[in-house]
C-alpha positions as CSV (number, residue, x, y, z in Angstrom):
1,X,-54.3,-51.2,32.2
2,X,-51.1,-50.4,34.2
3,X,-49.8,-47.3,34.8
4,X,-46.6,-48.6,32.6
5,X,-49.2,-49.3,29.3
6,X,-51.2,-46.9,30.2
7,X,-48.1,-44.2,29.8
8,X,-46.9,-46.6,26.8
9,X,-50.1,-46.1,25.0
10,X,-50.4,-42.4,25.7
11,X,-46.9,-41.9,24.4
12,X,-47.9,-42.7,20.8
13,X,-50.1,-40.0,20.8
14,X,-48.7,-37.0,22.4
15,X,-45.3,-35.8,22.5
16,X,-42.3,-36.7,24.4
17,X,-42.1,-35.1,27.9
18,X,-38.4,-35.4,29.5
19,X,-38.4,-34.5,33.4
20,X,-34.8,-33.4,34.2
21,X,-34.6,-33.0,37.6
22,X,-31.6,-31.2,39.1
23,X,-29.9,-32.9,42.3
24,X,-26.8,-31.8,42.9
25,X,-24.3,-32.8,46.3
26,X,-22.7,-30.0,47.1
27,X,-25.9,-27.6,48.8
28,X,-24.6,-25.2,51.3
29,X,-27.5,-23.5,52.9
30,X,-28.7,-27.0,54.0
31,X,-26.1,-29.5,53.6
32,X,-26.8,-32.8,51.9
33,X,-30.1,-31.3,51.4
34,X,-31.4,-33.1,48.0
35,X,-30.9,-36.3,50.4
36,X,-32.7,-34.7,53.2
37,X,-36.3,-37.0,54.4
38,X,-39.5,-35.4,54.4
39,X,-42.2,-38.0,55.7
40,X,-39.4,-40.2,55.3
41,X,-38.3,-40.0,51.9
42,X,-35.7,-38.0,50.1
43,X,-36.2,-34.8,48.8
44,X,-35.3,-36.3,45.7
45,X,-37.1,-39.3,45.5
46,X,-40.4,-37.3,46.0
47,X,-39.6,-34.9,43.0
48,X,-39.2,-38.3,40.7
49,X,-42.4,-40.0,42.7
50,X,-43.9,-36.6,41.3
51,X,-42.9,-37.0,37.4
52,X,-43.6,-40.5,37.7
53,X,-47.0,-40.6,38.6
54,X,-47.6,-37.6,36.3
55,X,-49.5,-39.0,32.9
56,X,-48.2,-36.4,30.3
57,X,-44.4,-37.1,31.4
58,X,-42.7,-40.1,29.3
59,X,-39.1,-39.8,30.7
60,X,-37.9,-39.1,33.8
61,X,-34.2,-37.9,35.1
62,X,-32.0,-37.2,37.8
63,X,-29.0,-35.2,36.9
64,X,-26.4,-35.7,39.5
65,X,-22.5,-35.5,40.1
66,X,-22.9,-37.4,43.7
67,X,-23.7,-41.2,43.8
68,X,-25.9,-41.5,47.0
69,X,-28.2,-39.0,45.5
70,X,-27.5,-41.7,41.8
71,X,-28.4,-44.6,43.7
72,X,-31.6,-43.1,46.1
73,X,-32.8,-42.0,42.3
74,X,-32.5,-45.0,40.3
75,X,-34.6,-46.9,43.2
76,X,-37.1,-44.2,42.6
77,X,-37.8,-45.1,39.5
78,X,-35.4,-42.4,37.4
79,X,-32.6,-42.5,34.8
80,X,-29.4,-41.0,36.3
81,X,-27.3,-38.5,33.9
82,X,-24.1,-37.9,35.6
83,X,-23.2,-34.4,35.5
84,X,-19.8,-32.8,34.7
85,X,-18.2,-31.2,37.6
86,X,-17.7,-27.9,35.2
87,X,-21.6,-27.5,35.2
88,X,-21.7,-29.1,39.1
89,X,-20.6,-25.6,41.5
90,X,-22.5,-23.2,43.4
91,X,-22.5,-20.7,39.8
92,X,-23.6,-23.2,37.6
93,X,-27.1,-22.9,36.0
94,X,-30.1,-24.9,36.3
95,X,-30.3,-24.2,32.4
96,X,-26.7,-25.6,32.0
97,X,-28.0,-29.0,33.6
98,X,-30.9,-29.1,31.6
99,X,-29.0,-28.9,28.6
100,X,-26.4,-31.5,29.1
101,X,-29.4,-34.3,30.3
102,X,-31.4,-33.4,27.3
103,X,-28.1,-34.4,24.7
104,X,-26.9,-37.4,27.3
105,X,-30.7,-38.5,27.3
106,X,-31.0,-38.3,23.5
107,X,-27.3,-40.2,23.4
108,X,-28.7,-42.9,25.4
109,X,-32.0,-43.6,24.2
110,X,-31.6,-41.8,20.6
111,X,-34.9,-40.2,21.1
112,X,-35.1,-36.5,21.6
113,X,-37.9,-34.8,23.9
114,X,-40.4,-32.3,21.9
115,X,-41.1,-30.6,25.7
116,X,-38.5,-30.7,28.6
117,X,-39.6,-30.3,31.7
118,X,-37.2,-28.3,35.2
119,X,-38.8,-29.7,38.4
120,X,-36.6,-28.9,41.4
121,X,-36.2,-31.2,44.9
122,X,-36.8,-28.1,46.8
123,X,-40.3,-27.9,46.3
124,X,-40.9,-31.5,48.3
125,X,-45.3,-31.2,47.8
126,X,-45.5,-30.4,44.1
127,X,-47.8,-33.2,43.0
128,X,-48.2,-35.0,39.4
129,X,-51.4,-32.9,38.6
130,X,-49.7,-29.6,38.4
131,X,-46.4,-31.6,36.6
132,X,-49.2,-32.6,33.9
133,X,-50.8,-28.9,34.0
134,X,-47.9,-27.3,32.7
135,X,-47.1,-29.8,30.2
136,X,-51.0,-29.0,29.0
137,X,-50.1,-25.6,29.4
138,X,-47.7,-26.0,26.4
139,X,-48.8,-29.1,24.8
140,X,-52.5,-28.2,24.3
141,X,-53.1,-24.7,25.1
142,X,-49.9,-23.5,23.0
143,X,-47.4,-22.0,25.6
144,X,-43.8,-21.9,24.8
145,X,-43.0,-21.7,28.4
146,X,-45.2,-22.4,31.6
147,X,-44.6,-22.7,35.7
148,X,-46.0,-22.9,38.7
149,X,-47.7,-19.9,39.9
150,X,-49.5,-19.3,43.7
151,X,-51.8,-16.1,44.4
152,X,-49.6,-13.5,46.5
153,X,-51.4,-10.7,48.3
154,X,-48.2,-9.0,49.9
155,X,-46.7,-6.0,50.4
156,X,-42.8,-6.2,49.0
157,X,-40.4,-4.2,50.4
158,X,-37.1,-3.1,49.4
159,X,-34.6,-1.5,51.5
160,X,-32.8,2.1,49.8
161,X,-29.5,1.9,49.3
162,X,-29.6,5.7,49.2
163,X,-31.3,5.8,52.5
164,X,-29.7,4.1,55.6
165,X,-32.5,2.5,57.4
166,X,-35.2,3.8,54.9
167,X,-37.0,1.6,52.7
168,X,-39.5,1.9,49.8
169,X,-42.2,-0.1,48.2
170,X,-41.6,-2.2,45.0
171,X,-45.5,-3.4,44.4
172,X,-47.2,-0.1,46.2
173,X,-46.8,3.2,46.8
174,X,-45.8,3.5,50.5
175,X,-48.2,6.1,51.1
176,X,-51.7,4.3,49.9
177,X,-52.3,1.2,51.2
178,X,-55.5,-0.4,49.5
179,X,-57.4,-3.3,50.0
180,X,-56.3,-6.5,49.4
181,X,-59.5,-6.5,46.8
182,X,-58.8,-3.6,45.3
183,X,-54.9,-4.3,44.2
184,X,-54.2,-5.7,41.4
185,X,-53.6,-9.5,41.4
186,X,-49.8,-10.8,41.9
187,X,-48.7,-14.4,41.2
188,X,-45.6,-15.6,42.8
189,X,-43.3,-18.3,41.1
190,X,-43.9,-20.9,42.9
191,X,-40.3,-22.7,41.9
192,X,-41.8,-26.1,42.0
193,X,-42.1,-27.1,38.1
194,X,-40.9,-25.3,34.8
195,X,-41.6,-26.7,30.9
196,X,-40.4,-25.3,27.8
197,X,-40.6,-26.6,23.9
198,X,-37.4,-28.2,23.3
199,X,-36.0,-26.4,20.5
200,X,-36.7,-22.8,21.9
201,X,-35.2,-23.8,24.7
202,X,-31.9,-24.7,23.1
203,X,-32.5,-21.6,20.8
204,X,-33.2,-19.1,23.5
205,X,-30.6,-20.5,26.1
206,X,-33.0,-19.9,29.2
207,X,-36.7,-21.2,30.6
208,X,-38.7,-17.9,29.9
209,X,-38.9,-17.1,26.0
210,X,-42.2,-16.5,24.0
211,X,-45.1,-16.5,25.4
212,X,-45.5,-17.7,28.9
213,X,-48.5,-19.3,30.6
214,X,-49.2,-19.3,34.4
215,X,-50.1,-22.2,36.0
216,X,-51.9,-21.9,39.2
217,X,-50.9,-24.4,42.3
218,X,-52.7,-24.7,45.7
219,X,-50.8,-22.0,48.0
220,X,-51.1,-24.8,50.6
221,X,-48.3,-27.3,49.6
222,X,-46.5,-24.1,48.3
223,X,-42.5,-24.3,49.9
224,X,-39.4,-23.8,48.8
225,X,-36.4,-25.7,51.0
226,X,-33.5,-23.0,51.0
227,X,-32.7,-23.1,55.0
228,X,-32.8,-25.5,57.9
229,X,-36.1,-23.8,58.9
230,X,-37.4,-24.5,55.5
231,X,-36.5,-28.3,56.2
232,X,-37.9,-28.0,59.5
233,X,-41.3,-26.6,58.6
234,X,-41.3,-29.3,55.3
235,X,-41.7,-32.3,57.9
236,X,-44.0,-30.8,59.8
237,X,-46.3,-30.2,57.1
238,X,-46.0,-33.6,55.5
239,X,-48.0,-35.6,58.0
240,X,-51.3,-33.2,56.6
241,X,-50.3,-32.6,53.4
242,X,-49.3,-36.5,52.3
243,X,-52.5,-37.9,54.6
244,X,-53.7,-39.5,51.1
245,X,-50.6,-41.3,50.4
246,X,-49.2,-41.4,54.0
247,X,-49.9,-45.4,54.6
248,X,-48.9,-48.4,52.6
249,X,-50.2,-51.7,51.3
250,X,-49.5,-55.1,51.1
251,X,-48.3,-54.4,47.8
252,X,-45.3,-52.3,48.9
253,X,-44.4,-54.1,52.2
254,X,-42.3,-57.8,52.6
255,X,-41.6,-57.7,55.9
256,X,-42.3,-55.7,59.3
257,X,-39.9,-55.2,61.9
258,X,-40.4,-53.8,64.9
259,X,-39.1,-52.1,67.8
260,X,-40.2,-53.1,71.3
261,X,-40.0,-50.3,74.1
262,X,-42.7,-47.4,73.3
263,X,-43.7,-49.1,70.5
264,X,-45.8,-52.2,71.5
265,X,-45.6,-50.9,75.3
266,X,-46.3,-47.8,76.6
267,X,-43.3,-46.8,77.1
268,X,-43.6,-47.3,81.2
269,X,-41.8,-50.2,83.5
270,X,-43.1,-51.3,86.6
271,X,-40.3,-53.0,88.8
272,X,-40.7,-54.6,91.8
273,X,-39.0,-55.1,95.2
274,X,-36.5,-57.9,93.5
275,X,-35.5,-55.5,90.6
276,X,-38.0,-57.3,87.8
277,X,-40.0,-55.4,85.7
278,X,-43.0,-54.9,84.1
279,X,-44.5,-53.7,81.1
280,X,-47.8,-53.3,79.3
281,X,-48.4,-54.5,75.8
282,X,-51.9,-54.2,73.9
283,X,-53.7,-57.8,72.9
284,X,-54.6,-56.0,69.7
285,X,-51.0,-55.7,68.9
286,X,-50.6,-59.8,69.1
287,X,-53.9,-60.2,66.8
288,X,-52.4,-57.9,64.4
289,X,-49.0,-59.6,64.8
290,X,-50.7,-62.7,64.1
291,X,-52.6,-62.1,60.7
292,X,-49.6,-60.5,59.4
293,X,-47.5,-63.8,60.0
294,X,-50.6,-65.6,58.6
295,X,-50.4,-63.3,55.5
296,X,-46.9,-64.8,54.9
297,X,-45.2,-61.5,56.3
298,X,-41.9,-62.2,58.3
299,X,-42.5,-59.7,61.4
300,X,-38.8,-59.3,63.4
301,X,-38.8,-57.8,66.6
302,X,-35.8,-55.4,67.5
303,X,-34.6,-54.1,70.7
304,X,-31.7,-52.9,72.7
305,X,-32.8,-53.7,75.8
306,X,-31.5,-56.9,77.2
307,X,-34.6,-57.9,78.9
308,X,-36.1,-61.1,79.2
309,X,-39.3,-59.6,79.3
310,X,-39.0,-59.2,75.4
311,X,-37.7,-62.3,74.8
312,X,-40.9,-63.5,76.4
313,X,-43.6,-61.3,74.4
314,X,-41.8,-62.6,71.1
315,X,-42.0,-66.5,72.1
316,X,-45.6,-65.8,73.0
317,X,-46.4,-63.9,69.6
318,X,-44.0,-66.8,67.7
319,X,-41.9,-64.1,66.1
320,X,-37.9,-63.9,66.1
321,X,-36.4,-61.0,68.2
322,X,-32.4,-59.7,68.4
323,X,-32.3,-57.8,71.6
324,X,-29.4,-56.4,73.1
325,X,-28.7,-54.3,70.5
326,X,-26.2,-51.5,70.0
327,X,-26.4,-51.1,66.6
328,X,-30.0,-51.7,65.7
329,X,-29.2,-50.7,61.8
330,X,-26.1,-53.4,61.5
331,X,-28.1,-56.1,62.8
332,X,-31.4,-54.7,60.6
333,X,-29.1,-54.9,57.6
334,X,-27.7,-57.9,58.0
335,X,-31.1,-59.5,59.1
336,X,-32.6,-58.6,55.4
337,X,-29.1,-59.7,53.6
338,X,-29.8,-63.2,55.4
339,X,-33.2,-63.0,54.7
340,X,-32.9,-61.8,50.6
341,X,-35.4,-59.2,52.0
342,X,-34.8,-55.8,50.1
343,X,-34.2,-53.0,53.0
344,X,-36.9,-50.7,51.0
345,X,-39.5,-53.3,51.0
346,X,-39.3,-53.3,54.7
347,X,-41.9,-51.3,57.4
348,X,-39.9,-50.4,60.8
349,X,-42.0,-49.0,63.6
350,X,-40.7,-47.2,66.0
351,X,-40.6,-44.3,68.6
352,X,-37.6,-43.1,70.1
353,X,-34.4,-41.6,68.5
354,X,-32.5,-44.6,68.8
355,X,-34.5,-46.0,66.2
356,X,-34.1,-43.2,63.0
357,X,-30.8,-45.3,61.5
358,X,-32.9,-47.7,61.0
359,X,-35.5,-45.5,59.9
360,X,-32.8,-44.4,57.1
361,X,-32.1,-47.5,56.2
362,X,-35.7,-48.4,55.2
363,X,-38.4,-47.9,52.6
364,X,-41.3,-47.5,55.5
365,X,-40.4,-46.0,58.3
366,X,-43.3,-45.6,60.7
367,X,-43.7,-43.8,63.8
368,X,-46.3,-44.7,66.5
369,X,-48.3,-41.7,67.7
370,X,-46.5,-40.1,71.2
371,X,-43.1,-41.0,69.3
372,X,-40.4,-38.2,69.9
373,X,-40.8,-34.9,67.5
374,X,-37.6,-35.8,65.6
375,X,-38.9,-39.7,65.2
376,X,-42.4,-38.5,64.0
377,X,-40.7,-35.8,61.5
378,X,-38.2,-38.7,59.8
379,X,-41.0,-40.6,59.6
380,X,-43.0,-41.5,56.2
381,X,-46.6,-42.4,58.2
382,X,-47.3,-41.9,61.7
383,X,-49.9,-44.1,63.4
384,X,-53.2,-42.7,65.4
385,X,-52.9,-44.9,68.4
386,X,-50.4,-44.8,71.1
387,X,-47.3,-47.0,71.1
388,X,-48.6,-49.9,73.5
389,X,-52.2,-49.1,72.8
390,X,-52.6,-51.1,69.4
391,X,-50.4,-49.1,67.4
392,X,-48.9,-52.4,65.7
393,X,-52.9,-53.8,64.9
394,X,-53.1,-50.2,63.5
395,X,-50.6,-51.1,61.3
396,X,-51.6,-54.4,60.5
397,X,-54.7,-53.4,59.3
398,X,-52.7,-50.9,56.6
399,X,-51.4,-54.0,55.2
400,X,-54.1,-56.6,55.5
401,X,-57.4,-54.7,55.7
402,X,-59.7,-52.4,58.0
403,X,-61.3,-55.3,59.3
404,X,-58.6,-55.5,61.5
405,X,-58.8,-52.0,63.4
406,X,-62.3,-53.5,65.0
């Protein structure tokens, strides 16, 4: 059974789940934030992958009042509910938005939601089982309300107002410091995921009224994105923390494109007396190269170096190549329109920084291992091997099979 009838079928048994997810434009700590790439998708994007993939969720929705963040959600799989611009400013209320995409839902599909879920961008590693653990929470266990919880074993301080410089302690006394076993456990709101019955929720105005369960997350993938360090710690963490879902398939690829410097070479040029030069490639790479053509895959190879030395390695591997270059995104773009090849369907490899507007431009952008920090960090996958020491047979055998890594 799909996934598609699989959620049909469960639908007719339990109740309706809405997943409203919040994604405003105008973020001021971190600017353009809900947009922002973390293994190389959008904040956003990874909040609906999240509420799609989660089994007790039957709708899921990206209120909005900016149209990139519209259009990067509908291709995620979401409903859009444009928001007012009234309930669209710093003071307006995540309960406010809720609200207005519950009626604007119901309006559209004249269905109304018996639980409404409040999952938020900025937690980019809340995964679909702890989406479907607080529906459970409420659905099966009874809950009016549940969220995201992670143990907290800290000491919170509070600075005195009364008291320049002095401070005083909010969850201990100051002056007895027990151990970490002997305290009392505290839970922090994680911020990740929030579910309520729908009518209390319209009744009570607010996410927190009757009784309240406490679902526990794994501290691990616990992060809220608030600052640019926030963002900055997000990407490094995704290459461990999406490992299980960091590489695609055939399924979710239609074409390959590829740069050429650092990426099927080493990155080095030899040049001799006369001025030519010389690079290393890896024969793996052109074995690799070569099933996925046989696989039906167009593989494009994209450069901006004028060399003929590239123009040389693509003849010999039998793939086209636009080198030269300035704009490797235009020519990407226009490559795909001429192709009727859909931009997310497309895996781009590459290792420098020249190549992350293409990598923004693309469903799969991949770096090569060695690529530069901000390359690897934009990036959705990140290869083991070196670029030039079969990075792109790496690669390959994502798409086509392990038998191809031997």
């Amino acid at each position: 059974m799909t996934e598609t009838a699989a959620r049909a079928a469960a639908t007719e048994t339990q109740p309706r789940v809405l997943a409203v997810i919040p994604a405003r434009g105008g973020s001021k700590g971190v600017p353009g934030k809900n947009l922002a790439p973390v293994g190389g998708v959008p904040l956003v994007a990874r909040a609906v992958r999240a509420c799609e993939g989660a089994r007790r969720v039957t709708a899921v929705v990206v209120s909005t009042d900016d149209p990139s963040i519209a259009e990067v959600a509908r291709s995620a799989g979401a409903e859009v509910v444009l928001r007012p611009v009234a309930i669209a400013g710093d003071t307006a209320t995540s309960e406010a938005a809720v609200l207005h995409a519950m009626d604007a839902h119901e309006a559209m599909t004249g269905e109304s939601a018996e639980v409404v879920l409040l999952v938020q961008c900025t937690s980019p590693f809340i995964t679909s089982e702890e989406i479907d653990g607080v529906v459970a929470a409420i659905t099966e266990d009874g809950a009016d309300t549940a969220h995201t919880v992670t143990p907290f074993h800290g000491f919170v301080w509070r600075a005195d107002a009364t008291a320049a410089g002095g401070g005083y302690g909010v969850n201990h006394d100051k002056s007895t410091r027990p151990r970490r076993q002997d305290r009392p456990q505290d839970l922090l709101e994680t911020g990740a995921a929030y579910g309520f019955r729908a009518d209390g929720f319209r009744a009570a105005m607010h996410r927190f009224f009757g009784r309240t369960a406490l679902v526990h997350t794994d501290p691990a993938r616990v992060l809220e994105i608030d600052e640019p360090a926030d963002l900055h710690r997000a990407r490094a963490l995704a290459p461990l923390l999406d490992a299980a879902a960091a590489t695609p398939t055939r399924d979710d690829i239609d074409a390959v494109v590829l740069d050429f410097d650092g990426t099927q070479t080493d990155d080095r040029v030899q040049i001799d007396s006369d001025g030519h030069e010389f690079v290393t490639v890896h024969r793996g790479d052109g074995l690799g190269i070569a099933a996925l053509r046989r696989a039906g895959l167009p593989v494009l190879i994209l450069s901006t170096e004028t060399n003929t030395v590239v123009a040389a390695r693509a003849r010999k591997l039998q793939v086209p190549v636009l080198h030269g270059i300035d704009r490797k995104d235009l020519a990407l773009k226009q490559w795909c329109e001429e192709n009727g090849i859909a931009p997310e369907r497309v895996l781009y490899a590459g290792n420098d920084v020249n190549d992350l507007p293409c990598f923004g431009l693309v469903g799969w952008p991949v770096a090569v291992a060695g690529a530069h920090d901000v390359v690897r960090a934009a990036a959705r996958a990140v290869t083991t091997s070196h670029g030039g020491h079969g990075a792109i047979r790496e690669i390959a055998a994502w798409l086509l099979g392990p038998t191809l890594a031997r």
